[in-house]
KOLTORBA-197346 format. One record per residue (C-alpha): residue number from 1; residue in three letters; x, y, z. Coordinates in steps of 0.5 Angstrom, whole numbers, always signed. Example, Ala and Ser with C-alpha at 12.3 -4.5 7.8 and 13.67 -1.06 7.14 Angstrom:
// residues 2
NODE num residu     u     v     w
NODE   1    ALA   +25    -9   +16
NODE   2    SER   +27    -2   +14
// end
This chain:
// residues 490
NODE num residu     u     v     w
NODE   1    UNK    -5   -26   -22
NODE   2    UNK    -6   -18   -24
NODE   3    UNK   -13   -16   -22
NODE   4    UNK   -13   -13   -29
NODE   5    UNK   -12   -20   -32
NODE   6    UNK   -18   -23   -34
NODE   7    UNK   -16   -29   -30
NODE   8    UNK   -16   -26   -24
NODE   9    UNK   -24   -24   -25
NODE  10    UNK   -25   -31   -28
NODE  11    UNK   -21   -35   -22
NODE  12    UNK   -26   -29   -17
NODE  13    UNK   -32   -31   -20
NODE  14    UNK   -31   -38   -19
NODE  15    UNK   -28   -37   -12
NODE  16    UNK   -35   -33   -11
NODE  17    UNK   -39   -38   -14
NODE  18    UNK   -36   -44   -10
NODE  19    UNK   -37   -40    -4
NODE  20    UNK   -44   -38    -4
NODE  21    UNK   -45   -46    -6
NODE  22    UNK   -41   -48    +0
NODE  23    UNK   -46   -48    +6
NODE  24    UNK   -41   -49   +12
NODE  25    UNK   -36   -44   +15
NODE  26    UNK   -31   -49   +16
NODE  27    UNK   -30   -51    +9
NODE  28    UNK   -32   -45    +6
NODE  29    UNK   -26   -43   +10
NODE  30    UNK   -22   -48    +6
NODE  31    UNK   -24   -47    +0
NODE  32    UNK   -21   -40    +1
NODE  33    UNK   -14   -42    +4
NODE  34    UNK   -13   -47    -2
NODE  35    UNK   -16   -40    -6
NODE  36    UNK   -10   -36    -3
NODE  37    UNK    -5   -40    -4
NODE  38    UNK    -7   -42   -12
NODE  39    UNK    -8   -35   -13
NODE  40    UNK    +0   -34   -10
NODE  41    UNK    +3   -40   -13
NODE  42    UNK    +0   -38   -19
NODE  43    UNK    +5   -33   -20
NODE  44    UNK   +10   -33   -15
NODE  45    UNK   +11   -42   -16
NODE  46    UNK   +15   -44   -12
NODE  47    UNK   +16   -38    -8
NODE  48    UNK    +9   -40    -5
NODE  49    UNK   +13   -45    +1
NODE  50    UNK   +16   -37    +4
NODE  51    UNK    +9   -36    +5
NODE  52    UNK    +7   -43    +8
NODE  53    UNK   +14   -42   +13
NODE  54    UNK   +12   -36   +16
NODE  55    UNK    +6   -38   +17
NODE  56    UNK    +7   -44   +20
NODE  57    UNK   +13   -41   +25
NODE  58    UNK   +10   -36   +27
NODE  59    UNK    +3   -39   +28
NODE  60    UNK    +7   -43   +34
NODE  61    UNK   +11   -39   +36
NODE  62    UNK    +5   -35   +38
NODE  63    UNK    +2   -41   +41
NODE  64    UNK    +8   -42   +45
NODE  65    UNK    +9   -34   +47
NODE  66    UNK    +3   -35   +50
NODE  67    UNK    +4   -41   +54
NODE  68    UNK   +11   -39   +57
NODE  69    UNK   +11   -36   +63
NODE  70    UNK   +18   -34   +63
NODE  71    UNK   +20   -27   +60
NODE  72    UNK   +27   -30   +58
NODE  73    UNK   +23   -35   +54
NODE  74    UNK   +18   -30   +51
NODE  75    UNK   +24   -25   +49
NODE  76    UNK   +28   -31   +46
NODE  77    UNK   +21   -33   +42
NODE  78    UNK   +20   -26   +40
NODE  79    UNK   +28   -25   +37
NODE  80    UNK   +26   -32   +34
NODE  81    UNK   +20   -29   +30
NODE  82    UNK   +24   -23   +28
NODE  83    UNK   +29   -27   +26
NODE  84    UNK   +25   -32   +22
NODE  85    UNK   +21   -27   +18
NODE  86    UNK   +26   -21   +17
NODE  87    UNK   +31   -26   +15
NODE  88    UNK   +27   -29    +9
NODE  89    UNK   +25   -21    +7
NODE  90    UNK   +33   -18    +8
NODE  91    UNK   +36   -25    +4
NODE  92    UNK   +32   -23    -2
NODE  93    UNK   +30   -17    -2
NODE  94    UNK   +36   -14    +0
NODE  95    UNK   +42   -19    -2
NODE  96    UNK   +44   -16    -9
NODE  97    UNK   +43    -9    -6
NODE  98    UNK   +48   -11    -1
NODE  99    UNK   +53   -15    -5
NODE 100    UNK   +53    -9   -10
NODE 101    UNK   +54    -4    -5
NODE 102    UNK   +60    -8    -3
NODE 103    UNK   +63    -8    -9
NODE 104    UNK   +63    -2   -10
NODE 105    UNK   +66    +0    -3
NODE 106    UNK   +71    -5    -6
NODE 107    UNK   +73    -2   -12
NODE 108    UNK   +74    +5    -7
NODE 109    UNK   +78    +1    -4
NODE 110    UNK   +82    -3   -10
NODE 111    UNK   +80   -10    -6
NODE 112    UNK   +80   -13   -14
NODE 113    UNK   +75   -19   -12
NODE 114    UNK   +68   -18   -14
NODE 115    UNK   +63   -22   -11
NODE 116    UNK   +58   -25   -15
NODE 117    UNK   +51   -23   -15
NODE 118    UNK   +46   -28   -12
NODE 119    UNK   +40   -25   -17
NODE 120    UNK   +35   -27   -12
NODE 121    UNK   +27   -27   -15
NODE 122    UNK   +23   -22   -11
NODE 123    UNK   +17   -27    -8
NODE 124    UNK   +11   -21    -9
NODE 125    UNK    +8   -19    -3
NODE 126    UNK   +13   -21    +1
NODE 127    UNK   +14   -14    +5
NODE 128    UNK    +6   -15    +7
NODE 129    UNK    +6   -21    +9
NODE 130    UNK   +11   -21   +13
NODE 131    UNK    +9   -14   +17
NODE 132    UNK    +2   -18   +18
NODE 133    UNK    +5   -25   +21
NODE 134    UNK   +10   -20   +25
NODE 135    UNK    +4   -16   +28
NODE 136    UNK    +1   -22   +30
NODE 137    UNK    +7   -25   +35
NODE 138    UNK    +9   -18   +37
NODE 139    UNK    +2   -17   +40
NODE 140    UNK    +1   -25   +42
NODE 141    UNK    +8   -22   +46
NODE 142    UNK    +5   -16   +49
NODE 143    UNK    -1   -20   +51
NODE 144    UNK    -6   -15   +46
NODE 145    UNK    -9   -21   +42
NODE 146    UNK   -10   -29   +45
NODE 147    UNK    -7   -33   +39
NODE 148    UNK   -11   -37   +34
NODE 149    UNK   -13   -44   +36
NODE 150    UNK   -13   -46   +28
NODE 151    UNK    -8   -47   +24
NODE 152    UNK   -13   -46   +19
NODE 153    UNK   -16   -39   +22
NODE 154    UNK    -9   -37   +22
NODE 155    UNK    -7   -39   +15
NODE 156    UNK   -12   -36   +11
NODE 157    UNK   -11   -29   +16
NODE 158    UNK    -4   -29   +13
NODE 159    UNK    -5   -31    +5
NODE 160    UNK   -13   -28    +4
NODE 161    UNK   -11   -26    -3
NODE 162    UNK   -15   -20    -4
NODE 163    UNK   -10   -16    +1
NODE 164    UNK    -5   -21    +0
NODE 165    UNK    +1   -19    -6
NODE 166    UNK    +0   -10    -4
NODE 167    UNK    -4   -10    +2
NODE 168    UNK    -7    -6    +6
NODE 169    UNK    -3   -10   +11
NODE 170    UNK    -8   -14   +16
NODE 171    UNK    -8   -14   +24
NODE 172    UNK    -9   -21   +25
NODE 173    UNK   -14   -17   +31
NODE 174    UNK   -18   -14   +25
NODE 175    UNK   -19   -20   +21
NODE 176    UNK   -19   -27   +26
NODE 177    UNK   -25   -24   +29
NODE 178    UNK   -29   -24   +24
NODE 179    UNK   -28   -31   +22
NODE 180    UNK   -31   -32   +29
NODE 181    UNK   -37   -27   +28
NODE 182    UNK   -39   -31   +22
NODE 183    UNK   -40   -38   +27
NODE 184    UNK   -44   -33   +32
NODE 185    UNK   -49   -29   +27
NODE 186    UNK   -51   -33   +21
NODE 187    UNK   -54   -40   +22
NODE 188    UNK   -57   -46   +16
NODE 189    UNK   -61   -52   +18
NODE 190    UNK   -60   -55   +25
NODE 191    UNK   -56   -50   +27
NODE 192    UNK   -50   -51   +22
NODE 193    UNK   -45   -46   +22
NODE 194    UNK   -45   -42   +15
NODE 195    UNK   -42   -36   +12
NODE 196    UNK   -47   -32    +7
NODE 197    UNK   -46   -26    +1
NODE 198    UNK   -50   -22    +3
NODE 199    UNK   -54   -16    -2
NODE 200    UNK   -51   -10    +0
NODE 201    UNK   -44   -13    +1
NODE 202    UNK   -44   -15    -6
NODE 203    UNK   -47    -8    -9
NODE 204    UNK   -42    -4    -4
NODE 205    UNK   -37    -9    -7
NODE 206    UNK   -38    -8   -14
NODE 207    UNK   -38    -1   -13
NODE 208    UNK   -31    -1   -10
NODE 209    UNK   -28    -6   -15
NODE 210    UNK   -32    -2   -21
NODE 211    UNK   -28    +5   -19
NODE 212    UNK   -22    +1   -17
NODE 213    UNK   -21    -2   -23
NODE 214    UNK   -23    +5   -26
NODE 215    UNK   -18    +9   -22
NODE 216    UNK   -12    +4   -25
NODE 217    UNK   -14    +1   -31
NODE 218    UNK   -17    +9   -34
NODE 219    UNK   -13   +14   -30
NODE 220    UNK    -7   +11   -28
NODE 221    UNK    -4    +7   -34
NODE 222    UNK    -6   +13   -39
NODE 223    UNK    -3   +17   -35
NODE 224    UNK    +4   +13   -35
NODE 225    UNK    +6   +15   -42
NODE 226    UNK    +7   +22   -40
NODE 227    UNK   +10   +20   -34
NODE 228    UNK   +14   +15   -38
NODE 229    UNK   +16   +20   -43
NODE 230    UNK   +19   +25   -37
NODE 231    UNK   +23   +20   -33
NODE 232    UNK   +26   +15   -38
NODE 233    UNK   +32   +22   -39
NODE 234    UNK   +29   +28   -35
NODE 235    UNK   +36   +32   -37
NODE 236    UNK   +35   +38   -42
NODE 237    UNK   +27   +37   -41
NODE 238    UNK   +24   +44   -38
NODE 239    UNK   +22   +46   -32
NODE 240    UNK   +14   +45   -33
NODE 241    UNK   +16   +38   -36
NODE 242    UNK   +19   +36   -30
NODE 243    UNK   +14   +40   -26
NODE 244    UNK    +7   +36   -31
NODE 245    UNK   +11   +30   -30
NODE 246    UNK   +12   +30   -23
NODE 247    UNK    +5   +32   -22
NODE 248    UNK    +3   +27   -27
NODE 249    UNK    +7   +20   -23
NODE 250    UNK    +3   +23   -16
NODE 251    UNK    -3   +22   -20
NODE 252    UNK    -1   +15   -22
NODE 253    UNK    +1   +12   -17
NODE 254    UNK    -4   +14   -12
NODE 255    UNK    -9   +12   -18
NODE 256    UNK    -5    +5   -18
NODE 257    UNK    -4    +4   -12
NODE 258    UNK   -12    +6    -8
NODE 259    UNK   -15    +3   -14
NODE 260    UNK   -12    -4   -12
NODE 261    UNK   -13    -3    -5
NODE 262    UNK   -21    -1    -7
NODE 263    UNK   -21    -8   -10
NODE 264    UNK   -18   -11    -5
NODE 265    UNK   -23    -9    -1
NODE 266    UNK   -30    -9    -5
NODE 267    UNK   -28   -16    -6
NODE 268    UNK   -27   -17    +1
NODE 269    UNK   -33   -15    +2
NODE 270    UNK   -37   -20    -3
NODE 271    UNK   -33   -25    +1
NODE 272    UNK   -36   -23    +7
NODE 273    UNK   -30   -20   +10
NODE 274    UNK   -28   -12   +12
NODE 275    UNK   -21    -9   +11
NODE 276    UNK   -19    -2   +14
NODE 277    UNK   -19    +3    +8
NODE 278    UNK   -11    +5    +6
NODE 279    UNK   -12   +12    +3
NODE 280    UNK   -17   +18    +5
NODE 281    UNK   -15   +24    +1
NODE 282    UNK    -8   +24    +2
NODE 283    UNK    -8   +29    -3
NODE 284    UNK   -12   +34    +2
NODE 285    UNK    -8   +33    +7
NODE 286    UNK    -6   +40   +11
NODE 287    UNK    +2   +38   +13
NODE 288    UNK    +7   +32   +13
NODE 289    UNK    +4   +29   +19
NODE 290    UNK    -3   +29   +16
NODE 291    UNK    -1   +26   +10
NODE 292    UNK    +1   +20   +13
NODE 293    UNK    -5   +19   +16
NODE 294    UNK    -8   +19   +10
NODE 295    UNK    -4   +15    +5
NODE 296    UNK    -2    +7    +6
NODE 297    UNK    -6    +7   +13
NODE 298    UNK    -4    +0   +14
NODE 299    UNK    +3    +2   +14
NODE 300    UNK    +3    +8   +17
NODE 301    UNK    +0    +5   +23
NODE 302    UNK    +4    -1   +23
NODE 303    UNK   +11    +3   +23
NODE 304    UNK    +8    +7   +29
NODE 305    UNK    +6    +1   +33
NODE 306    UNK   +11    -3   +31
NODE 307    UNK   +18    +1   +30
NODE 308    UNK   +16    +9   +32
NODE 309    UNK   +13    +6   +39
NODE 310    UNK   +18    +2   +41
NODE 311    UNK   +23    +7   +39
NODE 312    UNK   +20   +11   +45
NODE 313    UNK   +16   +16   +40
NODE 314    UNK   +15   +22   +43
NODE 315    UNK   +15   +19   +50
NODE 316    UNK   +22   +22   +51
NODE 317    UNK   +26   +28   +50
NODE 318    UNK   +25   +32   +44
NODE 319    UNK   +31   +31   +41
NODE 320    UNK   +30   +24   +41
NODE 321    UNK   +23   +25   +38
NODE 322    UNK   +26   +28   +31
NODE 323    UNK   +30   +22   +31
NODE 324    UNK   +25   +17   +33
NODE 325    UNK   +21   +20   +26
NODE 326    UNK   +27   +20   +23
NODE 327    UNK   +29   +14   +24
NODE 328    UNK   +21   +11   +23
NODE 329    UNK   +21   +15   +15
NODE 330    UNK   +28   +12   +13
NODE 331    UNK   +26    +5   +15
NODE 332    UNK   +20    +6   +12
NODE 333    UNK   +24    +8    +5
NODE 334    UNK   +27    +2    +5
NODE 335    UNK   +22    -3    +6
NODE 336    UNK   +19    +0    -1
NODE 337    UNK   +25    -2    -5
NODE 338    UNK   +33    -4    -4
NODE 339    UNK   +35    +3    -8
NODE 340    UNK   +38    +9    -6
NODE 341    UNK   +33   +13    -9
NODE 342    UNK   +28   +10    -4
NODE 343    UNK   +32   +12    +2
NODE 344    UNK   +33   +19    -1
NODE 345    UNK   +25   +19    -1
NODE 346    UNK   +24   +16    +6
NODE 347    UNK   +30   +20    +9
NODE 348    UNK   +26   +26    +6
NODE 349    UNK   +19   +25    +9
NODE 350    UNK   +23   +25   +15
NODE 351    UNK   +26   +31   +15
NODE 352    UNK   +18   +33   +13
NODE 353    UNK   +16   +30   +20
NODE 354    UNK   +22   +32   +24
NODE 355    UNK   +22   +39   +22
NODE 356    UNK   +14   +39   +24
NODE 357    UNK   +15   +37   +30
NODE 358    UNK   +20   +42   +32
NODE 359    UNK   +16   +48   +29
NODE 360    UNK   +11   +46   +33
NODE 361    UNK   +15   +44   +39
NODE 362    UNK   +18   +51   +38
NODE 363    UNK   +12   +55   +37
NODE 364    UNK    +6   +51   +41
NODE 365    UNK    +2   +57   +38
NODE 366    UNK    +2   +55   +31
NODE 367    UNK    -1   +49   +32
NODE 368    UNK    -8   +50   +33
NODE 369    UNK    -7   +59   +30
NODE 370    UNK   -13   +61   +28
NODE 371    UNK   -11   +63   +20
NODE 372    UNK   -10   +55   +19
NODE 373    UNK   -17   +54   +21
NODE 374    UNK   -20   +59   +16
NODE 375    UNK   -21   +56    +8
NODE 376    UNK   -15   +61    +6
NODE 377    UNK   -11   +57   +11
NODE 378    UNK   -13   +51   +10
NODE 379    UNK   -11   +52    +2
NODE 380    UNK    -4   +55    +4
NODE 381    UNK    -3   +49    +8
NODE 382    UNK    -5   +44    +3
NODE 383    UNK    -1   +47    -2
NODE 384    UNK    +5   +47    +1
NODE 385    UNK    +4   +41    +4
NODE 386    UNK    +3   +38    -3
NODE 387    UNK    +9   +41    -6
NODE 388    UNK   +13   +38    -1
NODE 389    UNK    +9   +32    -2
NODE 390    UNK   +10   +32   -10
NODE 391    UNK   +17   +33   -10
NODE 392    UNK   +19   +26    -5
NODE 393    UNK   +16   +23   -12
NODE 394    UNK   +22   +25   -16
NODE 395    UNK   +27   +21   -12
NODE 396    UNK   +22   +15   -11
NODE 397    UNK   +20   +15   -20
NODE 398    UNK   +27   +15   -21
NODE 399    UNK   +34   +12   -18
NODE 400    UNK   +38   +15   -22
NODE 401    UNK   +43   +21   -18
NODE 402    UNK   +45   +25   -24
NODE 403    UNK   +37   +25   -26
NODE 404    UNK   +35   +26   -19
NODE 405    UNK   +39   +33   -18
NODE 406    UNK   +37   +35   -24
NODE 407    UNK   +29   +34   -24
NODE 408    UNK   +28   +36   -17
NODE 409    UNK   +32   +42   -19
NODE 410    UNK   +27   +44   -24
NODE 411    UNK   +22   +42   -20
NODE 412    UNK   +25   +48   -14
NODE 413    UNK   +27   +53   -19
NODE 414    UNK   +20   +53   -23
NODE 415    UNK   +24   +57   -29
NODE 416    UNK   +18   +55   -34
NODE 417    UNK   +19   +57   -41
NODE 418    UNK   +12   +58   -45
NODE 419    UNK   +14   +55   -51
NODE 420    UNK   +16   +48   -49
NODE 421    UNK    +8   +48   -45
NODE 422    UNK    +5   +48   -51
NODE 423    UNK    +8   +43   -55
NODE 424    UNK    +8   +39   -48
NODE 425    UNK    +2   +38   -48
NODE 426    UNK    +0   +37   -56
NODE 427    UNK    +5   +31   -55
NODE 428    UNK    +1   +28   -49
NODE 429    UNK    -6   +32   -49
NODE 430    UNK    -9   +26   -47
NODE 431    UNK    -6   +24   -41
NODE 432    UNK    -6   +31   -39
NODE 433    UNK   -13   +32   -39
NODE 434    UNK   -14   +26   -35
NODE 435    UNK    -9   +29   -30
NODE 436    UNK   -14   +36   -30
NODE 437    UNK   -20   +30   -29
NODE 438    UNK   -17   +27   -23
NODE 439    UNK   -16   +34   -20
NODE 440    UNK   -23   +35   -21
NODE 441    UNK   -26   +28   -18
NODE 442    UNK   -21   +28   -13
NODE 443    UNK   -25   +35   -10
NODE 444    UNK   -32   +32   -11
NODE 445    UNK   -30   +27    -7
NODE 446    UNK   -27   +30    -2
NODE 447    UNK   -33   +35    -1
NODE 448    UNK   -36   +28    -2
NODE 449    UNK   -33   +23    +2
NODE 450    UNK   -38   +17    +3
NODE 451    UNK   -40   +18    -5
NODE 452    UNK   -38   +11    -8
NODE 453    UNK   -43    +8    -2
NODE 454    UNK   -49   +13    -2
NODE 455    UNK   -47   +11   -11
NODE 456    UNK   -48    +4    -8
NODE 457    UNK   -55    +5    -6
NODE 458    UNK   -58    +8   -12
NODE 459    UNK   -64    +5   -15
NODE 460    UNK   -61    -2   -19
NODE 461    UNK   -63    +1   -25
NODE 462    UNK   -58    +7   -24
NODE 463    UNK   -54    +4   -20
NODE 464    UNK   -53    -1   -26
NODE 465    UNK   -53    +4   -31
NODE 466    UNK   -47    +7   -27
NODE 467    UNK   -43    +0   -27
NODE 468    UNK   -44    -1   -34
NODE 469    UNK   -41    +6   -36
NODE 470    UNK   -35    +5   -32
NODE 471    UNK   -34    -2   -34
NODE 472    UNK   -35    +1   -42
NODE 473    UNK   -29    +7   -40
NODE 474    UNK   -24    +1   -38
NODE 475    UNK   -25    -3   -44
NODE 476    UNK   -26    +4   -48
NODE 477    UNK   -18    +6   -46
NODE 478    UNK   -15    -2   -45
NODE 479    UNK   -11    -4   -50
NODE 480    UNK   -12   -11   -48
NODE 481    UNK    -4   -12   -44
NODE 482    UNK    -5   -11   -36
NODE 483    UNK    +0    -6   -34
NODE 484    UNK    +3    -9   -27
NODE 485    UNK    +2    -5   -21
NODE 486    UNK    +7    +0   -18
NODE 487    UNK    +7    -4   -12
NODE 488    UNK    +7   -10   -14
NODE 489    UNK   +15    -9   -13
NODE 490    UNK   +15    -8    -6
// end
C-alpha cells in the first residue's frame, strides 16, 4: 500500500478513527497490530508469514537469552537469531543475484551447466524489519534492553506500519517504552489505562505528512523525467546533461526517500508514537563522515553499532580502522540492492570515510583549522563534500558498467558544451526549475531548522491556509498514477 494512494489515506483515516474511539490501550494496541499486518498483507499477501517468522523467533529467543546464564547458550542463541533473520533477507533478496553470479563464472570457466534462476518476489520492507528484529536480540544479549514481556508489544514494535516497509529503522529501546508511558501517563474512567490523540500531535503531524507528501509526490516525481530521460542511455549525452541529471537524481531521491520518512513519522505522531528523524540536511553536510550523520540516520547508526563496533571500530590500529569503515560502506551497499552498482556506490562512500579518517589521522591539525570554521570555509567544504557526494549517485541510479564509466566520467571531465545547455533545459524546463526550487528551500530550512513545527504552531486559520495550499500543489501536478517509492526496493 503507497502513501501516495488514495487507499493508504483511506485505510489511515479509519485506523485513526478507530483508534480515537477505542478507549483502552490493550485494544488499541490490537487494533494496531492487526492494522499492521493488513496493511502489509495487502501488498505483500503471503510474504506476510516472513514478517510473523521473524517476529516470533526472535521475541523467544530474546526472552530465552535473557534467561540463560550460561554464555555458550547465549552465543548458540544469538547465531540462531542471526541465522533466522540474515537466512530469510540472503535467500530472497540475494538467491538470483548469487545463482547469476555463478553462472557467469560458469560461462568463464565453459562448466556448460546453467543453474536455473529461482525468480524470488523481494518481500517489501524486508531489510528494515529485519535490522529491527536483529537490533532487539543483539541488545537483549549485550544486556542493554530487558526483553518484551508481550508478544503483542513486541509484534506491533516489528509491524507498525508508518515505519514498516522504508523505515527508519526502529530500536526496540526507542519504541517499546512508549507503549509502556502510555499506561503510565494517561487515564479514563476508573483509572483504565487509554492512549489518547492529542491536538499538537495531530497539527505538528499533519504537517510533516502534508510536507512529506509535497517533497514526493511534487518534487521528486516531477523531477523523474529529467532523471529518466538521462540514465535510460547517458551514452553520447553532454557533459552538463550528465552533470544536470546527477544533480537532479540527488534531488529525487532525497526528496523521496525524506518525504516517506516525513510520513511516516507525522503519522506516528497522530497515533501517539515519536520516531527519530531519518535526515538533517544531508545536502549541507561539510565531509563524508558528516553526510552519514545526516542521511538515513536510522542506518548509519545501526550499521555503527551492529557492524562497524563489533568490527573493533577505531578502538584498534589505524590500519584496521580504514578497513573497518570500509568494510561497514561496502556491506551497506549491498544491503541496498543485489546489483554490482550498489556495491560499486558503497564501496565508494568507503573509500570517502577511510580516506577521511587518514587525512585527518595524517594531519590531526586540519581537523578543527581555522579556515573550515570561517563561512568561506565551510562552503568549500560542503562543495566538495557534496560532489563527491552526487557523483556515488551515478553508480546507485544505474547498474549498467559501460553507462556507469561513461557517466561518471562526464561527471569528472566537466567539458560543458553551451549549445546542449539550452535545449537541455527547454526540453525539461519544469523539472529543472523545481530542482532550482529544492535548492533554494532546502537553504531556508537550513537557516531554519525547526521551520515545519514553528509553521505548525500558527494560528488555525493560517496554518490551514498553509495545509490547504500544499494539498492544492500535489494534486495540481498529480497525474492520478502513485509512483513507487525508491526504496521501496530495498
Amino acid at each position: 500500500m503507497l502513501f501516495n494512494a488514495i487507499e493508504f489515506i483511506i485505510f489511515f483515516v479509519v485506523v485513526l478513527s478507530f483508534i480515537a474511539i477505542i478507549r483502552y490501550r490493550k485494544f488499541q494496541h490490537i487494533f494496531l497490530l492487526a492494522s499492521s499486518y493488513f496493511f502489509f498483507y495487502f501488498s505483500s499477501n503471503y510474504l506476510l508469514t516472513l514478517l510473523i517468522i521473524s517476529t516470533i523467533l526472535d521475541y523467544y529467543v530474546g526472552r530465552e537469552i535473557w534467561k540463560t546464564t550460561d554464555k555458550t547458550r547465549k552465543k548458540i542463541l544469538l547465531i540462531l537469531s542471526l541465522a533466522g533473520n540474515l537466512g530469510l533477507l540472503g535467500f530472497f533478496k540475494y538467491a538470483d543475484f548469487a545463482i547469476d553470479q555463478f553462472n557467469i563464472l560458469g560461462n568463464q570457466f565453459d562448466l556448460g551447466t546453467q543453474i536455473p534462476l529461482l525468480n524470488l518476489a523481494l518481500p517489501i520492507g524486508i531489510s528494515f524489519y529485519t535490522f529491527q528484529t536483529i537490533s532487539y536480540t543483539v541488545d537483549v544479549y549485550r544486556g542493554k534492553l530487558s526483553p518484551c514481556d508481550s508478544l503483542r508489544e513486541f509484534a506491533l514494535f516489528v509491524a507498525f506500519f508508518p515505519q514498516l516497509v522504508a523505515g527508519p529503522i526502529l530500536r526496540a529501546s526507542q519504541f517499546l517504552p512508549q507503549l509502556r508511558e502510555k499506561a503510565e501517563n494517561f487515564s479514563f474512567h476508573r483509572n483504565l489505562k487509554l492512549i489518547t490523540i492529542q491536538n499538537r500531535n495531530l497539527q505538528f503531524g499533519i504537517t510533516l505528512m502534508a510536507f512529506g507528501f509535497l517533497k514526493k509526490m511534487f518534487f521528486a516525481d516531477n523531477i523523474a523525467p529529467l532523471v529518466d530521460s538521462v540514465f535510460a542511455y547517458p551514452i553520447g549525452l553532454s557533459s552538463f546533461e550528465i552533470f544536470f541529471g546527477t544533480i537532479a537524481f540527488g534531488v529525487q531521491i532525497y526528496c523521496d526517500f525524506s518525504g516517506y520518512s516525513d510520513i511516516a513519522i507525522g503519522a506516528a505522531l497522530i497515533l501517539g508514537f515519536k520516531i527519530p528523524i531519518n535526515f538533517n540536511k544531508p545536502y549541507f553536510a561539510t565531509s563524508p563522515i558528516d553526510f552519514w550523520r545526516r542521511w538515513h540516520i536510522s542506518l548509519s547508526t545501526w550499521l555503527r553499532d551492529y557492524l562497524y563496533i563489533p568490527l573493533g571500530g577505531n578502538k584498534k590500529s589505524k590500519n584496521r580502522t580504514y578497513v573497518n569503515l570500509f568494510i561497514v560502506m561496502f556491506l551497506g551497499g549491498l544491503w541496498h540492492g543485489a546489483s554490482w552498482n550498489f556495491v560499486i556506490w558503497g564501496t565508494l562512500h568507503g573509500i570517502y570515510l577511510a580516506a577521511q579518517k587518514f587525512i585527518w589521522d595524517k594531519f590531526p591539525s586540519l581537523k578543527n583549522h581555522w579556515f573550515f570554521k570561517t563561512t568561506s570555509g565551510k562552503v568549500v567544504s560542503i562543495l566538495i563534500t557534496q560532489y563527491l557526494v552526487f557523483l556515488t549517485w551515478i553508480p546507485f541510479r544505474t547498474n549498467e558498467p559501460n553507462h556507469i564509466i561513461y557517466s561518471m566520467q562526464k561527471f569528472v571531465l566537466f567539458d560543458f558544451q553551451l549549445n546542449t545547455i539550452l535545449p537541455f533545459l527547454e526540453r525539461h524546463d519544469f523539472s529543472a526549475v523545481l530542482v532550482i526550487i529544492f535548492f533554494a528551500l532546502n537553504f531556508i530550512t537550513y537557516k531554519k531548522p525547526d521551520l515545519i513545527q514553528r509553521l505548525s504552531k500558527v494560528r488555525l486559520r493560517y496554518w490551514t491556509i498553509l495545509i490547504t495550499f500544499l494539498l492544492f500543489l500535489i494534486i495540481m501536478f498529480y497525474d492520478g498514477i502513485p509512483q513507487d517509492f525508491i526504496y521501496f526496493r530495498f
